[in-house]
VMD Tcl script that draws the C-alpha trace (Angstrom):
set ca {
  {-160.57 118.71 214.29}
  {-163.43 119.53 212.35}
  {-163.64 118.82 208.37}
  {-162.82 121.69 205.93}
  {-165.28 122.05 203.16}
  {-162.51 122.84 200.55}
  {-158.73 123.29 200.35}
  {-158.04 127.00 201.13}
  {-160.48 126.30 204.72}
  {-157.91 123.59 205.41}
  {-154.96 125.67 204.98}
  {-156.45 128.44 207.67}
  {-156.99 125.57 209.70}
  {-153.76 124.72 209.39}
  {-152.17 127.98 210.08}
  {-154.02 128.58 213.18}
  {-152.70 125.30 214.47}
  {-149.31 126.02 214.29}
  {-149.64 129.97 215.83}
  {-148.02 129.59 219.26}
  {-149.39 129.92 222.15}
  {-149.83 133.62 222.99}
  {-149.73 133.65 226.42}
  {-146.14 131.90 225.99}
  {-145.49 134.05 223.26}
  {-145.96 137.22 226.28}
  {-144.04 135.35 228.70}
  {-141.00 135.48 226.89}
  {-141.39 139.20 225.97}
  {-141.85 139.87 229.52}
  {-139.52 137.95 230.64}
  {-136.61 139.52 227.58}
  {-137.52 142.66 228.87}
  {-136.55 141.98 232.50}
  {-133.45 139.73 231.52}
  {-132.58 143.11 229.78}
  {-133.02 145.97 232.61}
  {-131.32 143.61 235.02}
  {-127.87 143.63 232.50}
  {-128.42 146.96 231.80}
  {-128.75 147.91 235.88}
  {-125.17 146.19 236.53}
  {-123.62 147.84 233.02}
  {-123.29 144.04 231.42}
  {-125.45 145.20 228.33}
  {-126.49 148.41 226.06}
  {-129.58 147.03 224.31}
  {-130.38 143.26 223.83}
  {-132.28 141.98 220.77}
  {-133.96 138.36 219.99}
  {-132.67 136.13 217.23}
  {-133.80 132.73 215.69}
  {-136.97 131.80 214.98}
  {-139.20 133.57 217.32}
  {-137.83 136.77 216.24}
  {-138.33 135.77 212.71}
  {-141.55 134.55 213.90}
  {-140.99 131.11 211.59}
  {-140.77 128.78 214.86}
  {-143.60 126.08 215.14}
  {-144.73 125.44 218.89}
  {-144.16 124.53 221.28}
  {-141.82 127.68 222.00}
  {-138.90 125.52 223.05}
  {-135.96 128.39 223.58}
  {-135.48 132.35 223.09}
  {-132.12 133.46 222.03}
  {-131.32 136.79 223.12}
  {-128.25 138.46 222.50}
  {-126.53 140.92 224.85}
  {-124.75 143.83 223.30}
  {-121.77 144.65 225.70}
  {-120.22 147.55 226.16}
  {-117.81 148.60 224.45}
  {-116.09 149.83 227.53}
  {-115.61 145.79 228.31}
  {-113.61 145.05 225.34}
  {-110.18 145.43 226.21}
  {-110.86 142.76 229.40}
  {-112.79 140.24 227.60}
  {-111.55 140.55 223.78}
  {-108.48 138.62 224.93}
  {-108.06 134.77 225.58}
  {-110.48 133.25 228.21}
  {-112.93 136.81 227.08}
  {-115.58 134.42 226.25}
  {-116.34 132.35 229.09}
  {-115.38 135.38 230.92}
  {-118.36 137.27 229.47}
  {-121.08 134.50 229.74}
  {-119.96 133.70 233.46}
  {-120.48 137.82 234.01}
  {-123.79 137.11 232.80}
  {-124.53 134.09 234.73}
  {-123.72 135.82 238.05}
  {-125.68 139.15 237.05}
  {-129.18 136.79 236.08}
  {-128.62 134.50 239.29}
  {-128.69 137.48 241.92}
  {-131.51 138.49 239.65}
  {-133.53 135.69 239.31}
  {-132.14 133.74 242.66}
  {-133.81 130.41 241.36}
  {-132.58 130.30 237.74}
  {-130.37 126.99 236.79}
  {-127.56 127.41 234.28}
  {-126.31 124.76 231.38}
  {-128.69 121.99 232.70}
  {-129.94 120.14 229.69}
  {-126.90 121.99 227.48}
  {-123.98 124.00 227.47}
  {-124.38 125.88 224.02}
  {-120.80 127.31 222.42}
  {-122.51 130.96 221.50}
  {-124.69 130.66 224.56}
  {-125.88 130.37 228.15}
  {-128.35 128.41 228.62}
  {-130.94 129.61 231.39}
  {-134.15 127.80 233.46}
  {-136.35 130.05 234.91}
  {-138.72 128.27 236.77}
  {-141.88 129.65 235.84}
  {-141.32 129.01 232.10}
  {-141.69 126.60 229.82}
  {-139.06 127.27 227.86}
  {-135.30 128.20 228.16}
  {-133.55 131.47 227.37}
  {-130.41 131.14 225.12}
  {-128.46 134.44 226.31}
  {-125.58 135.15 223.52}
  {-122.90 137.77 224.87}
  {-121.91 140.03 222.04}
  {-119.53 142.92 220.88}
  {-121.25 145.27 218.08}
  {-119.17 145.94 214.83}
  {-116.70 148.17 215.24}
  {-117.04 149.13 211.53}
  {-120.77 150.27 212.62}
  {-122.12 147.11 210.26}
  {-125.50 145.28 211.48}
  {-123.23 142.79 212.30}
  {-122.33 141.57 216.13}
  {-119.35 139.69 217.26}
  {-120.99 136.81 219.12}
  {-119.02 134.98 222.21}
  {-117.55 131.33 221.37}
  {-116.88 129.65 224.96}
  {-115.77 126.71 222.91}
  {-112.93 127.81 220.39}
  {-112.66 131.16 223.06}
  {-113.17 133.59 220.27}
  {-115.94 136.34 219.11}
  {-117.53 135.04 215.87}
  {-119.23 137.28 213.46}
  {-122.80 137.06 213.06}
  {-124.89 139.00 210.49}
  {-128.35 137.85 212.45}
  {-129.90 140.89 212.70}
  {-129.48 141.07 208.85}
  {-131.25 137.82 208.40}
  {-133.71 139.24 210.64}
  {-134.64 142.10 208.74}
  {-134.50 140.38 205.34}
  {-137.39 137.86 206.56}
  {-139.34 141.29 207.78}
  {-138.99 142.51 204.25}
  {-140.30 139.45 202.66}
  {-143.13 138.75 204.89}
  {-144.23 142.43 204.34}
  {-143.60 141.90 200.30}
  {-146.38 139.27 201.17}
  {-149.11 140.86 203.08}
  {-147.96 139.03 206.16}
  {-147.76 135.71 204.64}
  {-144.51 134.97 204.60}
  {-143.70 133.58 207.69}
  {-146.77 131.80 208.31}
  {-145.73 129.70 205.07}
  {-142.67 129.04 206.06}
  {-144.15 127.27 209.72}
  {-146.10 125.26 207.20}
  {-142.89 124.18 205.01}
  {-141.05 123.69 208.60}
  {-144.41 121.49 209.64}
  {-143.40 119.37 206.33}
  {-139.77 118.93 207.57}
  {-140.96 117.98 211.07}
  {-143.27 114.96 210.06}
  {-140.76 113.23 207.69}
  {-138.19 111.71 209.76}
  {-135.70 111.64 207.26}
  {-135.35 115.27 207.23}
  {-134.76 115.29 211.26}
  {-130.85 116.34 210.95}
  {-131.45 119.17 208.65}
  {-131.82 122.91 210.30}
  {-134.92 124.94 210.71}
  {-133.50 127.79 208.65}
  {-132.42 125.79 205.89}
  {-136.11 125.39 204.98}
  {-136.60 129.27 205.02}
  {-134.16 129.75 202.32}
  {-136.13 127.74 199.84}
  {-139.44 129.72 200.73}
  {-137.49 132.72 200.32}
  {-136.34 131.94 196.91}
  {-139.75 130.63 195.82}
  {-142.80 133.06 197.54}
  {-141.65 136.50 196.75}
  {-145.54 137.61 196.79}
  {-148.81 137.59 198.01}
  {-149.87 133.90 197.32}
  {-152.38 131.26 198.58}
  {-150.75 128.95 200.97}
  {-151.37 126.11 199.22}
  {-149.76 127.89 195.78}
  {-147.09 128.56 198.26}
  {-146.21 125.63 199.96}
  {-146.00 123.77 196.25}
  {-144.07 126.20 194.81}
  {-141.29 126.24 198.04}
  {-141.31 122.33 197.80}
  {-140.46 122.36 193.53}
  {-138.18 124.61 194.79}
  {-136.34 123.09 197.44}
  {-136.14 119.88 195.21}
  {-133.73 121.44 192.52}
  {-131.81 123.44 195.06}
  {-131.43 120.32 197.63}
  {-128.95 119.40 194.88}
  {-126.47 122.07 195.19}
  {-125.29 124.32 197.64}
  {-128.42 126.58 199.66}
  {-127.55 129.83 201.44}
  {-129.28 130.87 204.09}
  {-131.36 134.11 202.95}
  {-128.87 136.28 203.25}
  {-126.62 134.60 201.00}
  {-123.70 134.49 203.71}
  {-123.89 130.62 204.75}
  {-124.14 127.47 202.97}
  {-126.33 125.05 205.36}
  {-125.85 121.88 203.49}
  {-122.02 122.41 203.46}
  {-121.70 119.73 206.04}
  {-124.03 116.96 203.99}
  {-122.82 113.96 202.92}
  {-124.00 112.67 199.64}
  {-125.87 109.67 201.00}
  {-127.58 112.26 203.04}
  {-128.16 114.92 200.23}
  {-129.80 111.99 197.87}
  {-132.01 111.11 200.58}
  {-133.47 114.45 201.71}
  {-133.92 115.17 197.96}
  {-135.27 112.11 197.21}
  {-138.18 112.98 200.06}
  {-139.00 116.47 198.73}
  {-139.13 115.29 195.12}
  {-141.96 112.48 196.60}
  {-143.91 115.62 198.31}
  {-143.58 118.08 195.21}
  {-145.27 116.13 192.80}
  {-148.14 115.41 195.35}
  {-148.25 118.74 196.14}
  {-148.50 119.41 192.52}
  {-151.23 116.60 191.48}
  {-153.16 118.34 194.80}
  {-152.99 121.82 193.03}
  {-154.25 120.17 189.89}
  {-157.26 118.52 192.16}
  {-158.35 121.52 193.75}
  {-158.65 123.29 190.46}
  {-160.94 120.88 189.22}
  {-162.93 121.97 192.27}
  {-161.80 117.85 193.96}
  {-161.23 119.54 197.63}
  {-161.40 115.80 199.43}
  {-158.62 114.33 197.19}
  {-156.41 117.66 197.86}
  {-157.11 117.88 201.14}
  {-156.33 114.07 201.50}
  {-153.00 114.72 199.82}
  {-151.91 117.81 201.50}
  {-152.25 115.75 204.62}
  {-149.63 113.00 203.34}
  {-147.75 115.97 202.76}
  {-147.39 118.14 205.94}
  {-148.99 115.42 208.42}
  {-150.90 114.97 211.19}
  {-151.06 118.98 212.04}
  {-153.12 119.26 208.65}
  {-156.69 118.66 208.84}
  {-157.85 115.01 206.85}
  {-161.06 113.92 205.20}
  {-163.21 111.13 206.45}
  {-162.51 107.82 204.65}
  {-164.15 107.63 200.99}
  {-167.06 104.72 200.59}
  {-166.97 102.26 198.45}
  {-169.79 103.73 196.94}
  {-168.24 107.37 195.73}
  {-165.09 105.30 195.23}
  {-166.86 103.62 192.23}
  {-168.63 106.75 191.19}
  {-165.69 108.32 190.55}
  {-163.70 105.84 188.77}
  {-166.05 106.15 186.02}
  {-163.94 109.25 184.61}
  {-162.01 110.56 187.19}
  {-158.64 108.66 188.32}
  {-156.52 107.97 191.42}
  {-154.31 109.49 193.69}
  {-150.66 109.13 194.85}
  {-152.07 107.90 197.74}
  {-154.84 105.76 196.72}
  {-158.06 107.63 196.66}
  {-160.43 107.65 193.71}
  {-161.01 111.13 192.52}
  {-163.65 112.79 190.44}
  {-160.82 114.37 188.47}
  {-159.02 113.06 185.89}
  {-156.03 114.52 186.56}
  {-154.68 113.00 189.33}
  {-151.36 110.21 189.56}
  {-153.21 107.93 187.44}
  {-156.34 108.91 185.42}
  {-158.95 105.84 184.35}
  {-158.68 105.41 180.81}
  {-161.62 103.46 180.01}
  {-161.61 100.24 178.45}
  {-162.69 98.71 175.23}
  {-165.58 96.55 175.56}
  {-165.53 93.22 175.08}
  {-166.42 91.47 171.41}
  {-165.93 88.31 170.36}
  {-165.18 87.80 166.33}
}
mol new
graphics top color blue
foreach p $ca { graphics top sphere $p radius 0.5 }
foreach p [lrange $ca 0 end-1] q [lrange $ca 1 end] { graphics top cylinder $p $q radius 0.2 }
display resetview
């Protein structure tokens, strides 16, 4: 990975390494749009549509899984609307993709509640397909299959789908590739493993609502996310809270962790506007880890040179600037009386 010669060159950097893979990113798309004339063919769907984070285009590679959820007739809701409908449904669906796809395995590394889980052999990645009634009321909203509980459980994704469109259009395209960034954060502090992708969307929703530089971005979402950590957050669509399920111990220590990378994310801002791109750079890679690019090691050499009137970092470095952590306030010289 090459050095960046300031902070913005780093964040482009840094963007383009967490674009998946396109040729993965066409798989799938080929491969949802055979999944879908094949259920169509045998009358087990009338459209199909992709939710989670590769619709939203928010997921951070490697593409792992593509949920795709199967809008059943309508004509099929008297036989599987009533108990056992659910399993019913996905097993229809397992027997329509495995005379399609002869070599396809089922459930292998997990049987999802909303889902089945599907292997195709020349892929990477597994298909998540989600049986599904559309409103009756003529809503956005589908009634998703629950093998589990054996019920049909509302589900306003394409709503949440459609709100992160908006946004990342409100943003000249932006949007999204922030929010990989923010996810990027969540992924290289282990501390933050349990919590959900999406529940680091809904702070970047609240806090870039426009065109802004990803760096701008990324500190504003994390001063964000440290306030609301404390409270309930709603996924953008204000329908779910996804920290219902936290216990305090856990809420104190996921805030405590974003409170640590807001104010270095803030001190960076205040380096690279003095123009110090190493010691932001440096920073920003604490921050969001090894998938940001890093500066070489400082000499001792420029270390002293900028002690003279610059100051220190959060993480250590001397900086040319004095507004980092902990500015150098010089000393009095010594006199005897």
């Amino acid at each position: 990975m090459k050095t960046p010669k300031n902070t913005a060159a780093a964040f482009n950097q840094f963007d383009e390494g967490l674009n998946l893979d396109p040729a993965e990113r066409k798989a799938a798309q080929r491969r949802h749009r055979q999944v879908t004339e094949c259920l169509i063919a045998v009358g087990l769907a009338v459209t199909t549509f992709i939710q989670g984070s590769f619709a939203r285009k928010t997921m951070l590679k490697p593409l792992k899984d593509v949920d795709l959820v199967i809008v059943l007739p309508e004509s099929l809701a008297a036989q599987l609307r009533r108990p056992g409908g659910a399993a019913h449904a996905i097993a229809l669906v397992r027997q329509a993709i495995s005379d399609a796809f002869p070599d396809a395995q089922f459930d292998v590394h997990d049987t999802p509640a909303h889902a089945l889980q599907v292997i195709f052999p020349d892929l990477e990645f597994t298909f998540d397909l989600v049986p599904a009634f559309a409103d009756p009321a003529g809503t956005e909203d589908v009634f998703i299959a629950d093998r589990e509980n054996d019920t049909w459980e509302r589900s306003n994704t394409r709503t949440l789908n459609g709100v992160i469109s908006e946004r990342n259009q409100a943003t000249d395209q932006r949007f999204v590739h922030q929010v990989r960034m923010v996810k990027s954060f969540k992924k290289d502090h282990p501390v933050l493993d349990e919590t959900c992708g999406l529940l680091w969307e809904s702070p970047a929703y609240g806090a870039i609502t426009t065109k802004m530089a990803h760096s701008e971005a990324v500190a504003s979402t994390l001063e964000h996310a440290a306030q609301a950590l404390t409270g309930a957050v709603y996924d953008p669509t204000g329908a779910d809270d996804l920290t219902a399920e936290w216990t305090t111990q856990e809420r104190e220590a996921y805030v405590a962790a974003v409170r640590t990378a807001a104010h270095r994310a803030a001190e960076a801002l205040r380096l690279d506007a003095d123009d110090d791109h190493d010691g932001a750079i440096e920073l920003w890679h604490s921050i969001l880890g090894d998938p940001f690019p890093d500066v070489p090691p400082q000499s001792a050499t420029a270390a002293w040179e900028n002690l003279a009137g610059g100051g220190i970092t959060s993480d250590g470095r001397a900086v040319r600037s004095p507004r980092a952590n902990q500015p150098v306030r010089p000393a009095r010289s010594w006199r005897s009386r």
